[in-house]
C-alpha positions, 0 to 999 in steps of 0.5 A: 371293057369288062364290067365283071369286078372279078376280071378287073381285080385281077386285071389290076393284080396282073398290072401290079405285078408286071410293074416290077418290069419298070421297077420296084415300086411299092404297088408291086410290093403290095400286090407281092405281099397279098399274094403270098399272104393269099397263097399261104391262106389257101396252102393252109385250107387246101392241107387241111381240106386235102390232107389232114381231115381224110387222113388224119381228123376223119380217123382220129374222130369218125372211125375210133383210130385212136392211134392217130393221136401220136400223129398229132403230137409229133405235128405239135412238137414241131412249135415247140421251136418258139420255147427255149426250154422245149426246143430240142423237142422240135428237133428230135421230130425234125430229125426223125422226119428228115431221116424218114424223108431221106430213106424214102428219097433214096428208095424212089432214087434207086428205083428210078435211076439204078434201072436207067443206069442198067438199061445204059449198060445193056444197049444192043449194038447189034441186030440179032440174028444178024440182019440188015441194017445190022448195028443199032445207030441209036443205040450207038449214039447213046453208048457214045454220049454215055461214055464221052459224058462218064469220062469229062466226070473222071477226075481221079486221073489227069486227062493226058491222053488225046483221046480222054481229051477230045472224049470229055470236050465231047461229053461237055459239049453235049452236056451244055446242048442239053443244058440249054434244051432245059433252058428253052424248055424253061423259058418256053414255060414262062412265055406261055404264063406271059402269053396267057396273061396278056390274053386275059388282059386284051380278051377278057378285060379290055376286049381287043382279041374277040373270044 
């Protein structure tokens, strides 16, 4: 076994945590506990350090930018939430920032997707000038997926017809193809966190796997 007091603390940590596997039990309560309180420390030092000091502190203090100070106004009305009398100060700055943050949301939504949907709209099916192998089957593939997913979304009318039938159970069928691609890729993700943990326990901590 290791004899870093670093890797057997977070040996343990590891331990704690995955005895929810069991059940929850009141180690894994403390180990949840002490990693958020750690999580919450380190996110404080890590805004301040990354975030407030270059873009804030520093001009405020260093370069004279006096303005920086309305900055930190708006910030602290955010805790007049804690004052009955003084509450709709935190608020207003609230509702500012979620009005800025909306319009800034929509800006990077439609410059990312409008142009996607427009690249959709805009597929050649054919090779022109007209030459061998003259259509496009990617292309073709695409519009297809595109219009049986568009049509499974059309609830203004009922599906009567045969062919808006069979087009929107295409169009579910592929949507749930690609739901569960999301899915593994998800899991995929987890097993590879699960899969480095185990490593450092049978390589780092308990020497089973050999570097």
């Amino acid at each position: 076994m290791s004899h870093n007091p670093e890797v057997w603390l977070g040996a343990l940590a590891t331990l704690a945590l995955y005895s929810i596997l069991y059940r929850e039990n009141p180690v894994y309560r403390f180990a949840e506990h002490v990693f958020v309180g750690l999580a919450a420390g380190y996110g404080l030092y890590v805004i301040w350090r990354d975030v407030l000091v270059p873009t804030w502190w520093t001009p405020l203090t260093v370069r004279g930018e006096w303005w920086w100070i309305f900055a930190g106004i708006a910030g602290g009305m955010y805790y007049t939430l804690y004052s009955r009398r003084f509450s709709w100060m935190s608020r207003l700055v609230m509702l500012t920032t979620m009005g800025f943050t909306a319009g800034q949301a929509f800006r990077f939504w439609a410059g990312t997707y409008v142009k996607q949907i427009s690249s959709a709209m805009n597929k050649p099916l054919f090779y022109l000038p007209i030459q061998p192998p003259y259509i496009h089957l990617d292309n073709l593939l695409f519009v297809a997926i595109f219009v049986s997913v568009l049509t499974y979304f059309l609830f203004s009318f009922e599906h009567q017809s045969l062919l808006v039938r069979r087009t929107a159970q295409c169009g579910r069928w592929v949507m749930m193809i690609g739901f569960g691609a999301i899915f593994g890729s998800t899991v995929m993700a987890r097993l590879s966190l699960f899969i480095g943990r185990l490593l450092f326990l049978f390589r780092d901590w308990i020497h089973l796997i050999p570097r």
